[in-house]
Residue, then its C-alpha position, 0 to 999 in steps of 0.5 A: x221920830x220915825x221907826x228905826x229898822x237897823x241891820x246887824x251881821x257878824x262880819x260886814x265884808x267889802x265886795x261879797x254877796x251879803x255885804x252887798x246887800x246890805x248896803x243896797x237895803x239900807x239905801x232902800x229902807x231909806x226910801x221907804x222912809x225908815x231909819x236905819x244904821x248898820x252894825x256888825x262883829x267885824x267891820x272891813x276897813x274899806x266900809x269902815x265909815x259905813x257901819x257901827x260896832x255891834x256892841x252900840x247897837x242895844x243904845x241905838x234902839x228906841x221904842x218901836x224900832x226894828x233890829x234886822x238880822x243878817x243869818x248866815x252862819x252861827x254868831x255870838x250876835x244871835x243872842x243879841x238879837x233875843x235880848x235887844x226888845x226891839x221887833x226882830x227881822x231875821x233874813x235868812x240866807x241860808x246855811x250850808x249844811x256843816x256835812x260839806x266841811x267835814x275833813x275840809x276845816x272844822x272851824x267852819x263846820x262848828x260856826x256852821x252847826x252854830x248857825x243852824x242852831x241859832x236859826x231853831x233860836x231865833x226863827x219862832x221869836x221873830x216878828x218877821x222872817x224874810x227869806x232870799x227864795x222860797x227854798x231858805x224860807x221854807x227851812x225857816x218855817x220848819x225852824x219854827x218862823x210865824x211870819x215869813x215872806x220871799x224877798x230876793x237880795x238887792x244885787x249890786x249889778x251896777x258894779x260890774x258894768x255888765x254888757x253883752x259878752x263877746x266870748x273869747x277863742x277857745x270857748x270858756x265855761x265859767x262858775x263864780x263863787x266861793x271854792x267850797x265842797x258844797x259847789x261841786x266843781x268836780x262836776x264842772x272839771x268832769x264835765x270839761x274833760x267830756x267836753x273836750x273828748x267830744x263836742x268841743x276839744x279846745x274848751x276851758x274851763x275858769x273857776x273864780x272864787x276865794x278860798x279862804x277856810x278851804x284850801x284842803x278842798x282846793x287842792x283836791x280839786x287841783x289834784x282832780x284837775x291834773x289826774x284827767x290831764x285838763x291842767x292846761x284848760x281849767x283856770x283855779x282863781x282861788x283869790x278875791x278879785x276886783x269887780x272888773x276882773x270878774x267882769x271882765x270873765x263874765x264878758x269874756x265867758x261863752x256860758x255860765x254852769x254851776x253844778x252847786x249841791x246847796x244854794x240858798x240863791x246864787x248872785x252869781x247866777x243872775x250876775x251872769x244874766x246880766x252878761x247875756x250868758x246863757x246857764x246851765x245847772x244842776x237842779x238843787x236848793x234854790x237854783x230852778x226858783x232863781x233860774x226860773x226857767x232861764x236855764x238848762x238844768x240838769x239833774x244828774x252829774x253824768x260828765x257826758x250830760x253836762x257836755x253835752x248841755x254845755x256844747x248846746x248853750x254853746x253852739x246852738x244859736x237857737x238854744x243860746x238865744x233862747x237862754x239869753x232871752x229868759x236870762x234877760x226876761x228874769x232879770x226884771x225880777x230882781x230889778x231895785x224897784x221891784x225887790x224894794x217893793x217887795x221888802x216895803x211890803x213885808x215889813x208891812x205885813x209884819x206891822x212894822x211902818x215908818 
C-alpha cells in the first residue's frame, strides 16, 4: 500500500487561509501519489465531509506513513503529534507573538504562548519541518528543527475569480485580514487622514476582515477612526465575508497596503496580485520575501510617508504599471504546479516517498 501523509490541525475552518491550504495539499498529495485524510479538533459543518475527528487519527496510521501537522496556535493535538510514531511533518505558519493580545483577549494570548511552546516541542522531533517563507522557517530552526524546507501555501485564488480591478470614484485603499493588533491598521487609518490632507482628498479607506476574539481591539481602532474625523471615508468590515465580496472589494480597490507588524506570509498579498492591484507595505516578518520586489515598502509609519506612497501607486501611471507588472511576475511563484513541486520535493528529501 502506498505511504500515507495525513494532515491534522486544531480547527479545519471553512473559508480562512489555512483551511484553504489544507484542502488544496490534499488535492496535491494525491497527485504525487501519497494517501492522505484530514483530521482536526473542530470540523466546520460546511466541510464536514471533508475531514475526520482527530481522535481516529492514531487507527488510521500504518507503518511507514506520515502525520503532517498544521502549527499555528497552541493545541492539545501537539502531543498527538509526539505519541502517533508516524514520521512527523510539521508545517509552520507562524504564530504571532502573544505581546499583540495583551489587553485585547488573553485567551488568545494563552493559546498563542501554548503555540510557541508546542513549537520548541515538536520542531527537534520532526523529520520534516516545512515552512510558508524563509522568515517562519528560520523561527523553526531557532526552535531546534533538523530538517526544514520554504514551501509557500497553496492559495485558493480560483475562488475568488480574480480579474483586472476597475477602481471605483473616489479611489479606495484596501487591507483584507483579520482585525487583530498585530495588523497595525492604525497606520493605514493615519495614512488616509494624510492622504486626504494632501494628495487625494476624496480617498477611502476599506478594512475587511473578522474579528472574532478582538472586538476590544476594533473598537479602539473605531475610536481612532472617529477622533481624526475620517468616519465618513474608512469602511470597518469586522465579519466573515463570501469569496465575492471580498472579490468584488479587491475589483473595486484602487491599491492594496498592508502595514502588518508580524506575518508569517500573507494570502491576501498575493490575492491582491491576482487583481492587479499594485501594493504597498511596511517592510516586516515575511511581507519583503512574498512581495519580492512587487511592492512599495516602507519602513517607518510616518502617515505623511505612507500617503505619499499610497498617492504614487495610485496616480503614477508609471509606478502603478510597474507594481502590476512584478505583481504579475511573482505570482508565477506560487503558481499549483510550481508549489506542488516544490512540496513533492521536500517530503523527498526528508525520505518520505509513495
Amino acid at each position: 500500500m502506498t505511504v500515507a501523509v495525513h494532515q491534522l490541525l486544531p480547527v479545519f475552518s471553512y473559508g480562512d487561509a489555512i483551511g484553504a491550504a489544507t484542502l488544496r495539499t490534499q488535492a496535491m498529495l494525491h497527485t504525487l501519489g501519497y494517501r492522505s485524510e484530514t483530521f482536526a479538533e473542530v470540523i466546520d459543518p460546511r466541510l464536514g465531509t471533508r475531514a475526520r475527528p482527530a481522535v481516529e487519527l492514531l487507527a488510521s496510521l500504518q507503518e511507514g506513513d506520515a502525520v503532517l501537522y498544521r502549527l499555528s496556535i497552541g493545541s492539545p493535538l501537539a502531543s498527538l503529534v509526539e505519541r502517533s510514531g508516524a514520521r512527523r511533518v510539521i508545517v509552520y505558519h507562524n504564530i504571532t507573538p502573544a505581546k499583540y493580545f495583551g489587553g485585547t483577549n488573553p485567551r488568545v494570548t494563552y493559546w498563542l504562548e501554548r503555540g510557541r511552546g508546542d513549537l520548541r516541542r515538536l520542531a527537534p522531533i520532526a523529520d520534516l519541518v516545512i515552512g510558508d517563507s524563509t522568515y517562519n522557517l528560520d523561527e523553526a530552526v531557532e526552535a531546534g528543527a533538523r530538517h526544514g524546507a520554504v514551501v509557500p501555501p497553496p492559495t485558493d485564488l480560483e475562488r475568488l475569480h480574480p480579474h483586472a480591478s476597475q477602481p471605483s470614484t473616489p479611489p479606495t485603499v484596501i487591507f483584507v485580514g483579520r482585525l487583530a493588533p498585530n495588523k497595525r491598521h492604525d497606520t493605514l487609518v493615519n495614512a488616509l487622514a494624510a492622504l486626504r490632507a494632501t494628495d487625494i482628498r476624496d480617498a477611502r479607506l476599506a478594512l475587511v476582515g473578522t474579528a472574532d476574539d478582538t472586538s476590544t481591539y476594533v473598537a479602539r481602532l473605531r475610536t481612532l477612526v472617529s477622533s481624526l474625523g475620517v468616519e465618513d471615508a474608512v469602511d470597518i468590515v469586522a465579519e466573515r465575508v463570501t469569496d465575492s465580496q471580498v472579490a468584488a472589494r479587491y475589483a473595486n480597490a484602487a491599491v492594496f497596503a498592508t502595514a502588518s507588524e508580524h506575518e508569517g506570509f500573507c494570502v491576501p498579498l498575493v490575492e491582491a496580485m491576482a487583481f492587479d492591484l499594485p501594493v504597498v507595505a511596511y517592510a516586516a516578518g515575511a511581507v519583503p520575501e512574498t512581495a519580492s520586489g512587487a511592492a512599495l515598502l516602507l519602513d517607518d509609519r510616518d502617515p505623511l510617508l505612507w500617503a505619499a506612497a499610497l498617492a504614487r501607486a495610485v496616480g503614477d501611471a508609471g509606478v502603478r504599471s510597474m507594481l502590476i507588472a512584478r505583481g504579475r511576475s511573482r505570482l508565477q511563484d506560487f503558481a499549483p504546479a510550481v508549489v506542488q513541486r516544490r512540496l513533492g520535493e521536500a517530503l523527498r528529501s526528508a525520505g518520505i516517498t509513495p
